[in-house]
N, C-alpha and C positions, 0 to 999 in steps of 0.2 A: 766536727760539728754535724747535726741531724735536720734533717733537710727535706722535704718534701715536694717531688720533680711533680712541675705542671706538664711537663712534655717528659717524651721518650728521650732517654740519653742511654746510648750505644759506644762504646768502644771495648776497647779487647781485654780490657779486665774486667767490663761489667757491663751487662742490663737491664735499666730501672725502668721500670715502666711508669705514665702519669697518675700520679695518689701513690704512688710506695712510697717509703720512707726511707733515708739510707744515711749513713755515717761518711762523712766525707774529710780529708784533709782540710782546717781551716780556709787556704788561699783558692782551692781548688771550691768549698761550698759558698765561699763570696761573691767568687768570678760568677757563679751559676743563681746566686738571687739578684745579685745587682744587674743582670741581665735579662731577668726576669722568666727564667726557664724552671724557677724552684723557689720556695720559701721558707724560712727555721721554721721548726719544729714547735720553738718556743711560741709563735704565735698563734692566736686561735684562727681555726680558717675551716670553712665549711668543705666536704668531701668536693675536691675538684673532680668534673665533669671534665673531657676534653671534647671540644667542637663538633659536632658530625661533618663529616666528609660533606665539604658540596659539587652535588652533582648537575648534571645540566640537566633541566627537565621540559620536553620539548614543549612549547607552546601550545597551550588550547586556543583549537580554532572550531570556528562556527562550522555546520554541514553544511556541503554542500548544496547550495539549492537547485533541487529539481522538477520539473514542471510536471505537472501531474501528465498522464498519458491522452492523449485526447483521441474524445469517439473518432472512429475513420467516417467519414461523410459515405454512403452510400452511394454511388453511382444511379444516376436515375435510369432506371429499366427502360432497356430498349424495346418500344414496339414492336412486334412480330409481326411481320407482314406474310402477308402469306405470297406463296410463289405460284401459286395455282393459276392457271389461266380460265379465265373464262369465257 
């Protein structure tokens, strides 16, 4: 029976990748639709896509806030006194 794998099927006489098509023993392309890994041939069905991988993708976060730099206060000038005697 002709079959079209939604997933990847691996074993050691064969491997079908998701959307090929392949010839399978009756009992063995049964077990594989009514489990939902593949579907006949005979039905129509739009080119299967498989899922993209999901990844972790780290959270957006706000920047930090920072305080603007602020003027330095100037020390008020020190008088000069003079040392002179008079």
């Amino acid at each position: 029976m002709k079959i079209v794998m939604k997933t990847l099927l691996a074993n050691p006489r064969m491997v079908v990748h998701p959307g090929e098509e392949v010839d399978l023993p009756e009992k063995e392309a049964r077990s594989l639709i009514n489990e939902g890994f593949a579907i006949p041939v005979q039905v129509e069905f739009e080119k299967f896509i498989p899922p993209e991988t999901a990844t972790k993708v780290p959270a957006e976060t706000a920047a930090r806030r920072v305080k603007p730099p602020q003027a330095r206060r100037k020390s008020p000038a020190k008088k000069k006194t003079s040392t002179k005697e008079k």
